[in-house]
BALOBA-1460 file (C-alpha; in Angstrom, 3 decimals):
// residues 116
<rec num="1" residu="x" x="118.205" y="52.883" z="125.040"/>
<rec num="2" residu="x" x="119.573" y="55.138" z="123.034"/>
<rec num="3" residu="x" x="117.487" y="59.141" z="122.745"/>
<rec num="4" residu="x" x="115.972" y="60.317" z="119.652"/>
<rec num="5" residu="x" x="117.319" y="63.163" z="117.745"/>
<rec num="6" residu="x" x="114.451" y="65.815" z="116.273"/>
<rec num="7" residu="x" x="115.878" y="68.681" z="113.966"/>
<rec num="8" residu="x" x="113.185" y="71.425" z="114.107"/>
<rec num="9" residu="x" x="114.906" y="73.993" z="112.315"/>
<rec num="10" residu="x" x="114.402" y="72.954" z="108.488"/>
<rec num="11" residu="x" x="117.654" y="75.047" z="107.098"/>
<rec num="12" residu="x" x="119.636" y="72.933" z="109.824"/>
<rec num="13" residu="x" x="117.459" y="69.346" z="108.846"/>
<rec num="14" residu="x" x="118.516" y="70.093" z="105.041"/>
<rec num="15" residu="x" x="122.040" y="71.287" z="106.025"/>
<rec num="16" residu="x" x="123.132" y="68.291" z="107.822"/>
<rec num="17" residu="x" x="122.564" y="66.180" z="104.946"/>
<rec num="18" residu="x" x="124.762" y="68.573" z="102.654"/>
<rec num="19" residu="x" x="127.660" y="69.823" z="103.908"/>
<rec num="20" residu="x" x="128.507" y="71.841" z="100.862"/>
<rec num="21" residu="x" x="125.137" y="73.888" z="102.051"/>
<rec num="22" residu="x" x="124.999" y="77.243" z="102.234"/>
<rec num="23" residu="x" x="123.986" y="76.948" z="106.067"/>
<rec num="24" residu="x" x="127.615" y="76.416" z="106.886"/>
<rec num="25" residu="x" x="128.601" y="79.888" z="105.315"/>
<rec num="26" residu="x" x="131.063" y="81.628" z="107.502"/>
<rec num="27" residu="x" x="130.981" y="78.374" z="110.240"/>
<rec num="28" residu="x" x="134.457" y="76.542" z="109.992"/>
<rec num="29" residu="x" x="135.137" y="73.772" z="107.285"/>
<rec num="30" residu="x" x="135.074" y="71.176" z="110.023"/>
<rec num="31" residu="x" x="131.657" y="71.878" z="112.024"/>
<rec num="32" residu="x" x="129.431" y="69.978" z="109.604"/>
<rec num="33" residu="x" x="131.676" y="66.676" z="110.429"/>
<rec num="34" residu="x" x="131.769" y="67.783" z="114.206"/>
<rec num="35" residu="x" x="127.837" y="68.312" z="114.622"/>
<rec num="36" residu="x" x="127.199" y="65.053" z="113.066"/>
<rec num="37" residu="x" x="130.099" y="63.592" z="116.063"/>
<rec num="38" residu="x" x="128.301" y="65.436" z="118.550"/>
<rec num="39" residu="x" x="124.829" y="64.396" z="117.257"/>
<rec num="40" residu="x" x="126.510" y="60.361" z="118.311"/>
<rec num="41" residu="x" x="127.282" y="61.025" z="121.233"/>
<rec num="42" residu="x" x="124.204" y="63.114" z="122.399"/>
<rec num="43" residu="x" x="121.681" y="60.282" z="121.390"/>
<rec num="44" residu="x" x="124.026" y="57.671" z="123.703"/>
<rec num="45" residu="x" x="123.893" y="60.612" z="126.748"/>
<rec num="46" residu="x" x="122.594" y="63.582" z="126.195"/>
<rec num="47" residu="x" x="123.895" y="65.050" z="130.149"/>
<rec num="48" residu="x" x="127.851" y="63.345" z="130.263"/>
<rec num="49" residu="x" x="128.542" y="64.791" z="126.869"/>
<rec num="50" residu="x" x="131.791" y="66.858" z="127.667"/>
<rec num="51" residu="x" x="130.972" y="70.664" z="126.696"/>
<rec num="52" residu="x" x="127.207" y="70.309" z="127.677"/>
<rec num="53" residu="x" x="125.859" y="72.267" z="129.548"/>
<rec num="54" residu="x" x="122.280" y="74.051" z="130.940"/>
<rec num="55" residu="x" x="121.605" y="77.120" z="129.957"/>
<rec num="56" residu="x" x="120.540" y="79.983" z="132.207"/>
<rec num="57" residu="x" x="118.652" y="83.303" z="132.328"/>
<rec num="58" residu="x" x="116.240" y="83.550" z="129.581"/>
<rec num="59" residu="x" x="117.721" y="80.344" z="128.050"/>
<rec num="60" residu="x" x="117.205" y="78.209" z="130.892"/>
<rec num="61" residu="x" x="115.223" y="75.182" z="129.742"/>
<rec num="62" residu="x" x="117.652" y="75.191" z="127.020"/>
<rec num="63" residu="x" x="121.099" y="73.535" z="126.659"/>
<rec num="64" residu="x" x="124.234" y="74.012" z="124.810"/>
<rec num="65" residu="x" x="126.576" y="71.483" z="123.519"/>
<rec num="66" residu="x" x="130.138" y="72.909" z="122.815"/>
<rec num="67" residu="x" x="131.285" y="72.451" z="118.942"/>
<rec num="68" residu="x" x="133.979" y="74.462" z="118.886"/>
<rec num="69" residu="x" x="135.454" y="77.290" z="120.977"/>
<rec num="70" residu="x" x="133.217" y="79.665" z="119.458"/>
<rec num="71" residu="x" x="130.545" y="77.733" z="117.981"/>
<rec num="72" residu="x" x="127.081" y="75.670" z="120.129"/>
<rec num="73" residu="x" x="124.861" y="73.366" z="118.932"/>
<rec num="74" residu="x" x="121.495" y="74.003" z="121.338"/>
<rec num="75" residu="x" x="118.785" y="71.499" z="122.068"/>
<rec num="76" residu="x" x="116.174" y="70.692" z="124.531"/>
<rec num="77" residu="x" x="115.793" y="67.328" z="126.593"/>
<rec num="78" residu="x" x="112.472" y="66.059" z="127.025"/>
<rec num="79" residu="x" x="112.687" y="64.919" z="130.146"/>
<rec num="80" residu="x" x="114.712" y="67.199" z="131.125"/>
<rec num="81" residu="x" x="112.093" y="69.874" z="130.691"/>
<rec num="82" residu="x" x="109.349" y="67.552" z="132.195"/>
<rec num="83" residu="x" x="110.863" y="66.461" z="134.877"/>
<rec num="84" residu="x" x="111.725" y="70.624" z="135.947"/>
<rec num="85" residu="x" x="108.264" y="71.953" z="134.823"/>
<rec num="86" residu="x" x="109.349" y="73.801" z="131.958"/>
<rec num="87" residu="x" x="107.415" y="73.395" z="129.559"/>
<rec num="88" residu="x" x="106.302" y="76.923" z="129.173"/>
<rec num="89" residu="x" x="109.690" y="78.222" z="128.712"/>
<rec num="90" residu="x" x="110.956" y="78.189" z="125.066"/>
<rec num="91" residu="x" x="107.676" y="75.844" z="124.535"/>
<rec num="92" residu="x" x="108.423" y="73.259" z="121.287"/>
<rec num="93" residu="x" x="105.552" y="71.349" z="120.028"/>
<rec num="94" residu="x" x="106.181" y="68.455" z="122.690"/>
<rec num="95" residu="x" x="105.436" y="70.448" z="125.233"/>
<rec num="96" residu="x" x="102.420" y="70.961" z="124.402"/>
<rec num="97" residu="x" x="101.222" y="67.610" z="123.286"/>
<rec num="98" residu="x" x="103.047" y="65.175" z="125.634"/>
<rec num="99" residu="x" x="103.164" y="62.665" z="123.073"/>
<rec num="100" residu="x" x="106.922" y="62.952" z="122.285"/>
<rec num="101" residu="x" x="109.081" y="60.053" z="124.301"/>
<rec num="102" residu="x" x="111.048" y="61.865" z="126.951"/>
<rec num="103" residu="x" x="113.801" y="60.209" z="125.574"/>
<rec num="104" residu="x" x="114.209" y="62.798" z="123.151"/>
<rec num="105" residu="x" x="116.413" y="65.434" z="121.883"/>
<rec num="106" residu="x" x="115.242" y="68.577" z="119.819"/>
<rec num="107" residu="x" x="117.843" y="70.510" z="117.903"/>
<rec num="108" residu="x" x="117.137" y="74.089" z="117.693"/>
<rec num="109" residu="x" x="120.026" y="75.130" z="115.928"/>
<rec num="110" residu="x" x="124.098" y="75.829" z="115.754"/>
<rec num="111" residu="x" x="125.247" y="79.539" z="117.465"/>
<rec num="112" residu="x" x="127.840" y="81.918" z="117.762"/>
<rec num="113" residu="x" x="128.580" y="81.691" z="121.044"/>
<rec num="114" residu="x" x="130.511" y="85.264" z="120.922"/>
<rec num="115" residu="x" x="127.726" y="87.047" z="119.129"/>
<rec num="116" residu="x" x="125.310" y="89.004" z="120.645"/>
């Protein structure tokens, strides 16, 4: 069965149905094609995606999934986070309610992996 894809950040939600938005600003021309490729392949396997990845520290909970050498799409895995009681860290609104399916992915949004 294949996961479900949330978009919680509304500039991304609106972006990904426009490329010529003004969310891809300074990203390369390609990334709005590549997110939607990555998007494909997340919702078939969210953990053999190549580039994917856990994140640690602060992040953990959190994962990243490699767009380009620079650029991350991060998301969250339902049952990821369930299943290694982490709810509490970077808490989304299915955390708290327990009604989303943990077959579920929840885009956060698209980083500059070099920044910060």
């Amino acid at each position: 069965m294949p996961y479900a894809v949330r978009v919680l950040d509304p500039d991304l939600q609106r972006a990904l149905a426009d490329p010529s938005d003004r969310y891809w600003r300074g990203k390369p021309p390609h990334i709005h094609r590549r997110v939607h490729q990555i998007i494909s392949r997340l919702r078939q396997n969210p953990y053999d995606l190549a580039g994917s990845h856990p994140l640690v520290g602060e992040f953990r909970s959190l994962r990243a999934a490699r767009l380009t050498d620079r650029w991350r799409l991060i998301f969250k895995i339902c049952e990821e986070c369930r299943r290694n009681g982490a709810q509490a860290i970077h808490p989304l609104d299915c955390c708290r309610s327990g009604e989303t399916l943990d077959q579920t992915i929840n885009l956060l949004e698209i980083v500059d992996y070099h920044t910060g």
